[in-house]
C-alpha positions as CSV (number, residue, x, y, z in Angstrom):
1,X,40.4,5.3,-3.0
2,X,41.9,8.0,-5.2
3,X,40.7,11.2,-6.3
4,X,40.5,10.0,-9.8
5,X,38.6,7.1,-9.2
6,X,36.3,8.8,-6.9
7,X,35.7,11.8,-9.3
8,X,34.7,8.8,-11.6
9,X,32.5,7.4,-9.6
10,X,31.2,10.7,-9.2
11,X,30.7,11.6,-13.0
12,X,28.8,8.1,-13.8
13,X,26.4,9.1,-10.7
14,X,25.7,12.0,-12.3
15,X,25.6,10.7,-15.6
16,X,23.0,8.3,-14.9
17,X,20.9,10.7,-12.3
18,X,20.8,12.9,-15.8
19,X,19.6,10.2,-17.9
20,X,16.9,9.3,-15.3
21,X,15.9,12.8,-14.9
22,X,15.4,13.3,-18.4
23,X,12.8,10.3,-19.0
24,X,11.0,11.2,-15.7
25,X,7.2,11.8,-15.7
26,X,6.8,15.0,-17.2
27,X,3.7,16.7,-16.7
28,X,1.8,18.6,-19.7
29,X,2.3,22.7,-18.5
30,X,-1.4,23.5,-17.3
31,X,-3.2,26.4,-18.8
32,X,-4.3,29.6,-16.9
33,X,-7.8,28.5,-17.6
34,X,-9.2,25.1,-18.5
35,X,-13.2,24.4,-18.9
36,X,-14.1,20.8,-19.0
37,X,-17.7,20.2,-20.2
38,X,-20.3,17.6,-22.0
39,X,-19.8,15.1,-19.6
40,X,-20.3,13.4,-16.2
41,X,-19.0,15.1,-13.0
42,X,-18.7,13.1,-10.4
43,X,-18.1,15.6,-7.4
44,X,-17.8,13.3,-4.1
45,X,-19.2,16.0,-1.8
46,X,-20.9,16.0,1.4
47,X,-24.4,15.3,-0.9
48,X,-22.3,13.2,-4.0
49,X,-23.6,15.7,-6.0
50,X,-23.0,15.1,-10.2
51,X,-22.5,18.5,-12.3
52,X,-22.2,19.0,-16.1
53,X,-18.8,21.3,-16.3
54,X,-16.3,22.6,-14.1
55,X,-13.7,25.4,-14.1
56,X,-10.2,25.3,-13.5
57,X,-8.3,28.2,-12.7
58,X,-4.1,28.2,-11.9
59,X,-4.7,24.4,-10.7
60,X,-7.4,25.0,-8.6
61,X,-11.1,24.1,-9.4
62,X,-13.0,27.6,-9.8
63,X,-16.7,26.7,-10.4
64,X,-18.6,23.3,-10.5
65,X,-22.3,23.6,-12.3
66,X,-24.3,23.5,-15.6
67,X,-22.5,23.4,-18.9
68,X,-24.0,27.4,-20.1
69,X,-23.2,28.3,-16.5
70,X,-19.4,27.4,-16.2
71,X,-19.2,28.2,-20.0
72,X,-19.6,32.4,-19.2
73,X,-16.6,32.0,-17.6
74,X,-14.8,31.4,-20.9
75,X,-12.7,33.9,-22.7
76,X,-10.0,33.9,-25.7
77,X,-7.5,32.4,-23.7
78,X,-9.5,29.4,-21.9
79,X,-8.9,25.9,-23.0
80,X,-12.2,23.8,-23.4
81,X,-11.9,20.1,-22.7
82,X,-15.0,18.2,-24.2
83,X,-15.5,15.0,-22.2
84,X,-17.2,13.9,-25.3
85,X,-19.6,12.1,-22.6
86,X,-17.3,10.6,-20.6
87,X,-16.8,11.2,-16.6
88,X,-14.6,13.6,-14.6
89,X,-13.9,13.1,-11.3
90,X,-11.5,13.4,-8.3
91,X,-8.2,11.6,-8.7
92,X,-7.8,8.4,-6.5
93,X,-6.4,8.3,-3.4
94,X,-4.4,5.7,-2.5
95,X,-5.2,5.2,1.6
96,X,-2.3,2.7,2.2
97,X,0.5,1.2,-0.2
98,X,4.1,0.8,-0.8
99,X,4.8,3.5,-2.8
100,X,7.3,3.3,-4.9
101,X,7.9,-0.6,-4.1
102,X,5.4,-1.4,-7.3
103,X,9.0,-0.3,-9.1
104,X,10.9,-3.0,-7.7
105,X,10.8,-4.9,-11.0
106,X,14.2,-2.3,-11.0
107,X,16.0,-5.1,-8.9
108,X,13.8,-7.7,-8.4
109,X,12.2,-10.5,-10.4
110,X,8.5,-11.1,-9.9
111,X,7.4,-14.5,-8.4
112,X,3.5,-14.1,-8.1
113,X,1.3,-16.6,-9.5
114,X,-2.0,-16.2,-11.1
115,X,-4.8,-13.8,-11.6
116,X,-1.4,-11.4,-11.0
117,X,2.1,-13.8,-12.1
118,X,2.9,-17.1,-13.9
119,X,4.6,-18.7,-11.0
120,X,2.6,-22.1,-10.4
121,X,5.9,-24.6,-9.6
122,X,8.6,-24.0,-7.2
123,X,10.7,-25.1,-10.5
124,X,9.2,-22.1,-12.5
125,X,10.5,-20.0,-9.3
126,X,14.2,-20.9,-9.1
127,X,14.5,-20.6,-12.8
128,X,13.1,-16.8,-13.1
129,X,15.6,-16.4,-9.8
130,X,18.4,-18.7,-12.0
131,X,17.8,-16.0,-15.0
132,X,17.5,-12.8,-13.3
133,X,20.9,-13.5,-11.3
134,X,23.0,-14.4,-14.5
135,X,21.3,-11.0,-16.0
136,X,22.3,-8.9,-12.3
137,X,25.6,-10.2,-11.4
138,X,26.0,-8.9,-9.0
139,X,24.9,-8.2,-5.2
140,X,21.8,-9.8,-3.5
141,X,19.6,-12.0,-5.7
142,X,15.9,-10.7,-5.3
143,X,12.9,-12.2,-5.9
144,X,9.1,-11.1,-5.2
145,X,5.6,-12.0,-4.7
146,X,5.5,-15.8,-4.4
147,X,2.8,-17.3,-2.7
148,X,3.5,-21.0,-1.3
149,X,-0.5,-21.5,-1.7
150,X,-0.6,-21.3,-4.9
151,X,2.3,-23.2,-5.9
152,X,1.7,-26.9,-7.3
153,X,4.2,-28.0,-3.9
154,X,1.6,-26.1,-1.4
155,X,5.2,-24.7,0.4
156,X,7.7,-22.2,1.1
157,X,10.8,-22.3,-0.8
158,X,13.7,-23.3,1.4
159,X,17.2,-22.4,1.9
160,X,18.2,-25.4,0.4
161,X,15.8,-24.6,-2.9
162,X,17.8,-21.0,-2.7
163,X,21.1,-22.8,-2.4
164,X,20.8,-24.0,-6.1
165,X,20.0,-20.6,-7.4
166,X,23.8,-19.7,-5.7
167,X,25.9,-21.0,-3.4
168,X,28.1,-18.3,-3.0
169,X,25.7,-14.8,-3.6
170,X,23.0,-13.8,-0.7
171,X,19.6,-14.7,-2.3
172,X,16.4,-13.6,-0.8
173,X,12.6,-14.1,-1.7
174,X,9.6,-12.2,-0.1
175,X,6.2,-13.8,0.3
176,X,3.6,-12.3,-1.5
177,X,2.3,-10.8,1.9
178,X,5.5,-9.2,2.1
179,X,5.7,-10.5,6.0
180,X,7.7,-13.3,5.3
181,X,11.0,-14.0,3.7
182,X,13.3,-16.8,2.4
183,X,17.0,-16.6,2.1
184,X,19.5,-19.2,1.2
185,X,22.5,-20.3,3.1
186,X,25.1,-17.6,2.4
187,X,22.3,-15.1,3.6
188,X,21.7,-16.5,6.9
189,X,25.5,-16.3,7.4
190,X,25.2,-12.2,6.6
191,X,22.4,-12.5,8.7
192,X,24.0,-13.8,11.8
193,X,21.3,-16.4,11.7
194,X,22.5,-20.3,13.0
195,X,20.8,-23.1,14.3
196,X,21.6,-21.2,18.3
197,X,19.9,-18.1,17.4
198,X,17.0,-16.9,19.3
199,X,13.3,-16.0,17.7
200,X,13.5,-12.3,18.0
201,X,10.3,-11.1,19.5
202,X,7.6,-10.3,17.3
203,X,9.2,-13.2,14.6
204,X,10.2,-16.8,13.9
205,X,13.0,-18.3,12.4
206,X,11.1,-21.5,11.0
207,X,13.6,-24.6,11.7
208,X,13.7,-27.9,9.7
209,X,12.1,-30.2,11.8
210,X,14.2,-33.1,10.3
211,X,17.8,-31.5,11.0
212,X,19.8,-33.5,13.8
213,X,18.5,-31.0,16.4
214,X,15.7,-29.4,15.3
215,X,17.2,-26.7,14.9
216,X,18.2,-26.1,11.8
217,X,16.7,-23.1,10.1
218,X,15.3,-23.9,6.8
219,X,15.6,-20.5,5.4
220,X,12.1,-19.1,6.1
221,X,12.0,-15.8,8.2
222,X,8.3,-14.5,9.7
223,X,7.8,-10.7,10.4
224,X,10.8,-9.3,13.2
225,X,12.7,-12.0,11.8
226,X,12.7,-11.0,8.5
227,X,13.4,-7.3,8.8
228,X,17.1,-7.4,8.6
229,X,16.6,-8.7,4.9
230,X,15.1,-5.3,3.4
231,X,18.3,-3.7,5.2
232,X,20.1,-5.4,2.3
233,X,17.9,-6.0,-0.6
234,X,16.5,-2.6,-0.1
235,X,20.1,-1.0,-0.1
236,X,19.7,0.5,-3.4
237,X,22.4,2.3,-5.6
238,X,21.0,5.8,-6.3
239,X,19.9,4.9,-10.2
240,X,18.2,1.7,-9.4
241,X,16.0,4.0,-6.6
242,X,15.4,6.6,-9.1
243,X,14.7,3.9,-12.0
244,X,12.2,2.3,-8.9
245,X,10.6,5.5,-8.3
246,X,9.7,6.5,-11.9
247,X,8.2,3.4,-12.8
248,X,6.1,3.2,-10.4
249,X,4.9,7.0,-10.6
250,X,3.8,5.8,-14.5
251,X,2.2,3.0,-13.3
252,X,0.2,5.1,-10.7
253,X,-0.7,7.9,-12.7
254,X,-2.1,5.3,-16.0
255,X,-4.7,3.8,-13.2
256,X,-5.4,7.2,-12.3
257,X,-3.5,7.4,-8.7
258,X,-3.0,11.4,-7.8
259,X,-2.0,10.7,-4.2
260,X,0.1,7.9,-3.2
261,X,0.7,6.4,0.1
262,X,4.4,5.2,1.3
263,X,3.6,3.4,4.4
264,X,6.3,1.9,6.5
265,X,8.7,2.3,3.5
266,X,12.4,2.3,5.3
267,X,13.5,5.5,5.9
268,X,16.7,5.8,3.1
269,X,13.8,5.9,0.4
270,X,11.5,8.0,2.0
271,X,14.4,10.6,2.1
272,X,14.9,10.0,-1.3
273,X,11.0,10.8,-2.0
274,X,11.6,14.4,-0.6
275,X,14.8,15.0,-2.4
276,X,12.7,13.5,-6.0
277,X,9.8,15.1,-5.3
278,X,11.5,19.0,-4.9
279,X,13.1,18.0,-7.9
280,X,9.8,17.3,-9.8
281,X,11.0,14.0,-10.9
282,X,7.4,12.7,-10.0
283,X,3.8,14.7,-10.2
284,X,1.5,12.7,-7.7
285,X,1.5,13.4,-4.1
286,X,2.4,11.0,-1.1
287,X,1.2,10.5,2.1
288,X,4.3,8.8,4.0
289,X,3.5,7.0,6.9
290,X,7.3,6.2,8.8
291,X,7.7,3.1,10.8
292,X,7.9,3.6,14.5
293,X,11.1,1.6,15.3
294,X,13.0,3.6,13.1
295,X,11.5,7.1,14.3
296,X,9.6,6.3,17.3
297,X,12.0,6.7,20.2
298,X,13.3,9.8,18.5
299,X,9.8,11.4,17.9
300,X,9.1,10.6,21.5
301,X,11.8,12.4,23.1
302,X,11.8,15.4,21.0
303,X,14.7,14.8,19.1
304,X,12.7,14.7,15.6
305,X,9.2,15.7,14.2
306,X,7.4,14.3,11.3
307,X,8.0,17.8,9.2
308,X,11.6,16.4,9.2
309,X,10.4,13.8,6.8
310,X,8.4,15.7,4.6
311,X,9.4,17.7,1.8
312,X,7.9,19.4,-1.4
313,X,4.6,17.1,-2.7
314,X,5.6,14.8,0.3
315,X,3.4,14.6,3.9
316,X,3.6,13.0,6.7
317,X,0.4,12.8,8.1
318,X,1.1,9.3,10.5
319,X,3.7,7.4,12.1
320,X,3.1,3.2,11.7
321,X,3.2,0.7,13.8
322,X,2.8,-3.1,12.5
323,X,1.0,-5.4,15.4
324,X,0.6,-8.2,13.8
325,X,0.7,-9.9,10.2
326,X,-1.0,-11.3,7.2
327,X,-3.5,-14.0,7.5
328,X,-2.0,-15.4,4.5
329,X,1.0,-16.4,5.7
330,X,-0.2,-17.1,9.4
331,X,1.1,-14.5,11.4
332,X,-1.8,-12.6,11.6
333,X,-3.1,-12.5,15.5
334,X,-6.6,-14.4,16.1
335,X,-9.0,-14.4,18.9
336,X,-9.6,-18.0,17.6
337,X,-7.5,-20.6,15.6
338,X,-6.9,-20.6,12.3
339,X,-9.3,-22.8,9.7
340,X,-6.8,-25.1,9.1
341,X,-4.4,-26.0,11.4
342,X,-1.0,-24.5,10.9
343,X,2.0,-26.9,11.2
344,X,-0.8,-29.6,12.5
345,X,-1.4,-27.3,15.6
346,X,-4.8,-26.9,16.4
347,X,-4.6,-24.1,19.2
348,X,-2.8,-21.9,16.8
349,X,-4.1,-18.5,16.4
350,X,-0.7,-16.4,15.3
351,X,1.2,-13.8,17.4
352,X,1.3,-10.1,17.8
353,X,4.4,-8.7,16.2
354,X,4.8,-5.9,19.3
355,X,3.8,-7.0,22.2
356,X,0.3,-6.0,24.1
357,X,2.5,-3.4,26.7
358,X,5.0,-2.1,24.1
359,X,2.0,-1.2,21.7
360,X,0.1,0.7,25.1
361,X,3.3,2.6,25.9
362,X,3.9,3.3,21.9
363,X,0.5,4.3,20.6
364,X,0.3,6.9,24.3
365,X,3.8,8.2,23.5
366,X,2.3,9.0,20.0
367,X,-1.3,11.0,21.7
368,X,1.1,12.6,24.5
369,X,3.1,14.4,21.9
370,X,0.0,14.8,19.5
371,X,1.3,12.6,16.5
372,X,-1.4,10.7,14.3
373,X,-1.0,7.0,14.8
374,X,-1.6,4.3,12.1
375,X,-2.0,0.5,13.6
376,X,-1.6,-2.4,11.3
377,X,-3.7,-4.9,12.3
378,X,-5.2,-8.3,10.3
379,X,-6.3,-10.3,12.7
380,X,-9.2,-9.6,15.0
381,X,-6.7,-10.7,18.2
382,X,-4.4,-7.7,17.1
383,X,-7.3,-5.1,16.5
384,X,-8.5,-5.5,20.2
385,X,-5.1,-5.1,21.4
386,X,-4.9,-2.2,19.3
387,X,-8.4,-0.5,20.4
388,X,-7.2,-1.1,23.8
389,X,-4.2,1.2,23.2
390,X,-6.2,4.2,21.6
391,X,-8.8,4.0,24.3
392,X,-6.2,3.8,27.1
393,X,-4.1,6.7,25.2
394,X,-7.0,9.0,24.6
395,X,-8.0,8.6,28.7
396,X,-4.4,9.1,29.8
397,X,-4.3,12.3,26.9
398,X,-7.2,13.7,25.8
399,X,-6.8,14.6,22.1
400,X,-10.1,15.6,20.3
401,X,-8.3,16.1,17.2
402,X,-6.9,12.8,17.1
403,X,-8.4,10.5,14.5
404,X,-6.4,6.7,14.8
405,X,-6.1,4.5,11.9
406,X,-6.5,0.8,11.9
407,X,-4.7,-0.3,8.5
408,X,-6.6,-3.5,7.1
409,X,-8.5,-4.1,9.8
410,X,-9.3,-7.4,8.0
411,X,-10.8,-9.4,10.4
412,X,-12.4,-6.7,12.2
413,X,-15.9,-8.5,14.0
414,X,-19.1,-6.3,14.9
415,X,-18.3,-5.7,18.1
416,X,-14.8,-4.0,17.1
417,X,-16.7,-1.7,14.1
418,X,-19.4,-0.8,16.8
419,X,-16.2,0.2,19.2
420,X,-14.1,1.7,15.9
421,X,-17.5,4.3,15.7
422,X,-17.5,5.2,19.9
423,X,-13.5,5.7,19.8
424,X,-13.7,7.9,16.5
425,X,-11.2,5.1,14.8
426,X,-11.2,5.2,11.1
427,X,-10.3,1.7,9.0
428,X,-8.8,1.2,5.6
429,X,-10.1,-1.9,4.1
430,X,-7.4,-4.5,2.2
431,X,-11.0,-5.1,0.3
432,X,-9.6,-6.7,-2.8
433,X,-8.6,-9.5,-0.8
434,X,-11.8,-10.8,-1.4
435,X,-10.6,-11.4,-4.8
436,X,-7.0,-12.3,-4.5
437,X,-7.4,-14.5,-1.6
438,X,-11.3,-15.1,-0.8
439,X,-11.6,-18.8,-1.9
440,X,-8.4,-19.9,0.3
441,X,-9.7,-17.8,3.4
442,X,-12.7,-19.8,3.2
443,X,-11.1,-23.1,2.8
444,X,-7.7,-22.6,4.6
445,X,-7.2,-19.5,6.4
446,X,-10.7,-18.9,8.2
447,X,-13.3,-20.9,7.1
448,X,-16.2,-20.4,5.5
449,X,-17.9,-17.9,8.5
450,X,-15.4,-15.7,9.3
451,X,-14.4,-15.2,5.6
452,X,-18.0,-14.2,4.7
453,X,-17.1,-10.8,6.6
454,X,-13.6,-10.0,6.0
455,X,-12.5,-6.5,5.2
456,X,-16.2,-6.3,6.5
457,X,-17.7,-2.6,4.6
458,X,-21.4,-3.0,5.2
459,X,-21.0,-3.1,8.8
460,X,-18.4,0.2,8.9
461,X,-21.4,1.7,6.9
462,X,-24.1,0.6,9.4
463,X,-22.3,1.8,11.9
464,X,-21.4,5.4,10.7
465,X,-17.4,4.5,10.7
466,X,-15.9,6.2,8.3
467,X,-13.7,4.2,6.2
468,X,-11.4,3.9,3.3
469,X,-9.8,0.6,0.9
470,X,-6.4,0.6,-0.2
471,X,-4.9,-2.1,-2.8
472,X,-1.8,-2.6,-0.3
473,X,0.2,-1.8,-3.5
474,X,2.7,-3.7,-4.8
475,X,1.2,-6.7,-2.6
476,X,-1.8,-6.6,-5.3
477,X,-0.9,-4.1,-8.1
478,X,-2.5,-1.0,-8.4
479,X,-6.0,-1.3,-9.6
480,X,-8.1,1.5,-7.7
481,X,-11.1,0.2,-9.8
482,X,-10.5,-3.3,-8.7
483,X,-10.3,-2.3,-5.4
484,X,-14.1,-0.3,-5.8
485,X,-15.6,-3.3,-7.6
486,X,-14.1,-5.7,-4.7
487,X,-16.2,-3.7,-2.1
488,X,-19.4,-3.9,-4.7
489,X,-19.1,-7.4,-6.2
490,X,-16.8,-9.5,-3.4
491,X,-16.1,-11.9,-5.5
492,X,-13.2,-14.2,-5.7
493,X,-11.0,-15.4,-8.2
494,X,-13.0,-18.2,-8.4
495,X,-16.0,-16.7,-9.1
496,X,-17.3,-17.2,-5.4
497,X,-19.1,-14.3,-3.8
498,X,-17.5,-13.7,-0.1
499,X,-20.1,-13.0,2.1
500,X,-23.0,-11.3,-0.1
501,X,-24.2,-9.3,2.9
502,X,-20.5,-6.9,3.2
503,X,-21.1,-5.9,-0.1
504,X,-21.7,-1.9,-0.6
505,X,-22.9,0.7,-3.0
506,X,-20.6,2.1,-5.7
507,X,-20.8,5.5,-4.2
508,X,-19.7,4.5,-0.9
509,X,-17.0,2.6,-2.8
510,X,-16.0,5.1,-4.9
511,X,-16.0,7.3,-1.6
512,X,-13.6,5.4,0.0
513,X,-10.9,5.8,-3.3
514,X,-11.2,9.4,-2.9
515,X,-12.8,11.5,-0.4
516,X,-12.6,9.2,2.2
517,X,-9.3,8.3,1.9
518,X,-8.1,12.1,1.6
519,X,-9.4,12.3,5.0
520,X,-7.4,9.7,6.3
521,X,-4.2,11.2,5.6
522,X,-5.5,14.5,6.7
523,X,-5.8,16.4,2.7
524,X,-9.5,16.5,2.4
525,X,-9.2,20.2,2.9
526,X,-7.3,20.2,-0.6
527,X,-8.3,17.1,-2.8
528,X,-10.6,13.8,-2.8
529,X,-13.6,15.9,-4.1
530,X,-13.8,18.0,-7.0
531,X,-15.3,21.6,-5.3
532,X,-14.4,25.5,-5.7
533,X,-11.0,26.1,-4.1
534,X,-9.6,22.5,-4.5
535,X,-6.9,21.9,-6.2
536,X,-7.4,20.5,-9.5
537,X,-6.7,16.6,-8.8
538,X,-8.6,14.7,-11.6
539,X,-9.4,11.8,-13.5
540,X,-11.0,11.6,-16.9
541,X,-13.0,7.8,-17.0
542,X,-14.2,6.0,-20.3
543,X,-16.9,5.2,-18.5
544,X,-19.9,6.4,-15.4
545,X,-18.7,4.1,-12.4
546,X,-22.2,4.5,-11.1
547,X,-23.3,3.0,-14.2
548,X,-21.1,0.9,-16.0
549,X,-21.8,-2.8,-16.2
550,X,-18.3,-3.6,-15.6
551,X,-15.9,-1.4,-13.3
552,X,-13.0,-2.9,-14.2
553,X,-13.2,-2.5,-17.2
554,X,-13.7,1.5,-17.5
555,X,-10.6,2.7,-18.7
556,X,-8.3,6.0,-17.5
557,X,-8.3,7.8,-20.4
558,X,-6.6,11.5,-18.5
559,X,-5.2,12.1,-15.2
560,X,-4.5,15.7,-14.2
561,X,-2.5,16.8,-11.1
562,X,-3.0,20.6,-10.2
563,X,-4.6,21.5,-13.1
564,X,-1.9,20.2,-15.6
565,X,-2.3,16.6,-17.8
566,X,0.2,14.0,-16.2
567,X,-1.0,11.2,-18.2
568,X,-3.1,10.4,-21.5
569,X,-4.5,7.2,-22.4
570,X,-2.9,6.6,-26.2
């Protein structure tokens, strides 16, 4: 390559990094001094106390009380905010997403179905995929959030389905669990996958059954397996990771989302969260929580610490390790089999994605050099395995300050929530499942029973376990409000109350958006709760959650980051 043609290369780069930078998410500048009063304050304490007014002073929260009280504090200079009866309280925290992968409409055409898509046919599918690859010509063809249960064929799409999107570009689709993924036939070949390739451990490569062998794979790709995909499809060019990354800050900050939470995002765009976030191309903070087989072996021997992830508005409070998968798709890890038989197999009960002695020795490598551990885990299988190796880690290293995460923790039973409260292990509830997927985990996945207490709240509560619920963003969009009235209501799409008896107060519920989940990711000393010397995170609501007869439908009508307006509700 020349210089010319690499100094133009070069100038369009910059170019476009200019025009992204200029339509980023610009904050309102925050006044010295801000009074907001004649309305609802919702502080999320230690008592949930409610106030009248608060003060905010340079970003941080000054005084909480009565409107004449907070009102003294008021000079020339001082901007008053009238709620006009509305509520104030702390911004939502988001205990476990994707951030920014709700921006991947960027390079990737949406395949979910309804309450969230349109997708209902597998012919519906390959013609959004058809369109979107004749409008990007070029590279991988991407596609999102297709769920086979929901489509009219009750299947995945196959290689051969792919094939007749093209037959000469890589085409890849992700299941709406985001554990699965389907790729046509000139993937496979980037891949290195052929009908003599091993499973990797941890994964499947599904075969066609039908081929002359057997061993034919159709295309599908389950949990290890499928990892090599987002080395391609998430190989982004700088403007489509920018473009990625501002949508989804917007999106965040219009549902009221202060702090996000990048969990297991791969490690070329959580550098490129630092770089954005020094930069101010987004307000909100994130909590990024690295996967351990990129960083593990590395952290483990010294070579790296999580501080050399983390950068401006950007912590790294956890390191992530996934043990199993998603119900949904099957790869979840039961102590029993699944509802309805997968693949006619009866004894089926899923698989662990790491294996019971790599998890011991990873999650003790982890307490030994005194970094926080986060441990997916769906299926109740995978959370024993995973209580196993924080109980064997804390007795080999004692670590009082330690405070493991189990992420989802979905089909956590009594027994494991009474052992979650004598280890000190915190949950984060996928609660909104309920709604997105209740009806087919009582008819498909897990049966009437076991459904009734997924994601299972009342019993953390009972127990004293401290918990938080997370919307898995972009699995389900983000709906923090969904995600509280999923943990009051439980019902399903279909109307269908899941299991009455897990359903919890709006307080705890709203807890668990905020305060709660602040603690998780070790920033309750800062934000989650709206009290003197806390930084101004807030959210202005149309509505009293505690009240309303509808939480979904209260409306964000402000969110404020540090003191200063990052979004208004038009």
């Amino acid at each position: 390559m020349n210089l010319r043609v690499t100094l133009l290369i070069l100038l369009t780069l910059i170019i476009g990094l200019a025009v992204v930078i200029a339509t980023a998410v610009r904050p309102t500048p925050a006044p010295d001094h801000e009074i907001y009063i004649n309305g609802t304050v919702l502080t999320m304490d230690d008592a949930d106390s409610t106030a009248q007014a608060i003060s905010v002073r340079e970003g941080r929260i000054e005084l909480v009380g009565g409107a004449e009280e907070v009102l003294e504090l008021a000079t020339d200079d001082t901007h008053i905010i009238d709620l006009r009866g509305r509520t104030l309280m702390p911004g939502f925290v988001d205990a476990h997403g994707h951030f920014p992968g709700s921006g991947q409409t960027v390079f990737s055409v949406d395949l979910n179905s309804p309450p969230i898509g349109e997708v209902t046919h597998m012919a519906s599918l390959l013609e959004r995929l058809s369109a979107f690859a004749a409008q990007r010509t070029d590279g991988w063809v991407v596609g999102h959030g297709y769920d086979d249960t929901l489509l009219a064929e009750k299947r995945h799409p196959t290689r051969d389905d792919l094939d007749h999107v093209s037959s000469d570009r890589p085409v890849a689709v992700v299941h709406v669990s985001g554990h699965l993924a389907v790729v046509n036939s000139v993937a496979l070949e980037i891949l290195g996958i052929a009908a003599s390739t091993p499973d990797p451990e941890g994964g499947v490569i599904v075969r066609d059954p039908a081929s002359a062998d057997g061993r034919r794979p159709n295309g599908v790709l389950e949990e290890t397996a499928a990892r090599a995909v987002w080395e391609h499809t998430l190989d982004l060019g700088l403007l489509d990771a920018l473009r990625m990354t501002t949508q989804a800050a917007e999106e965040y900050l219009a549902v009221g989302v202060t702090t996000a939470s990048a969990g297991g995002m791969p490690m070329a765009v959580a550098k490129l969260l630092s770089a954005l976030s020094a930069l101010n191309q987004f307000p909100q903070r994130v909590a990024l929580f690295p996967l351990f087989e990129e960083v593990g072996e590395q952290l483990l021997a010294g070579e790296q610490t999580l501080a050399d992830f983390s950068g401006a508005k950007v912590s790294v409070p956890r390191v992530k390790i996934i043990a199993d998968g998603s119900i949904q798709g099957y790869t979840g890890y039961l102590s029993e089999p699944y509802y309805m038989p997968y693949k006619g197999d009866v004894s089926y009960r899923g698989y662990p994605s790491v294996v019971r002695e790599a998890l011991f020795r990873q999650v003790a490598g982890l307490y030994q050099r005194r970094i926080q551990v986060a441990i997916h885990c769906n299926g109740d299988a995978s959370i024993d395995d995973g209580l196993d190796a924080i109980q064997a880690a804390m007795e080999s290293y004692p670590w009082p300050a330690a405070r493991p995460l189990i992420i989802h923790a979905q089909m956590a039973r009594r027994d494991q929530i009474d052992r979650m409260a004598e280890l000190g292990v915190t949950p984060s509830f996928f609660s909104a499942h309920t709604y997105y997927w209740g009806d087919r985990h009582a008819a498909i996945f897990m049966g009437p029973e076991r459904a009734a207490n997924m994601s299972p709240a009342r019993w953390a509560l009972e127990a004293g376990v401290r918990f938080s619920s997370h919307l898995d963003t972009p699995v389900t969009p983000m709906l923090p409000l969904q995600g509280v009235w999923s943990q009051v209501e439980r019902q399903s799409t279909g109307g269908v109350v899941i299991g009455p008896d897990q359903r919890i107060e709006r307080m705890p519920a709203l807890r668990a958006v905020t305060i709660d989940a602040a603690w998780q990711v070790f920033m309750d000393s800062e934000i989650g709760s709206i009290e003197p010397g806390k930084r101004a995170d807030l959210v202005v609501l149309s509505d009293n959650p505690l009240t309303a007869p509808d939480i979904r439908a209260i409306k964000v009508d402000r969110t404020i980051i540090d003191g200063a307006t990052v979004y208004v509700r038009l």
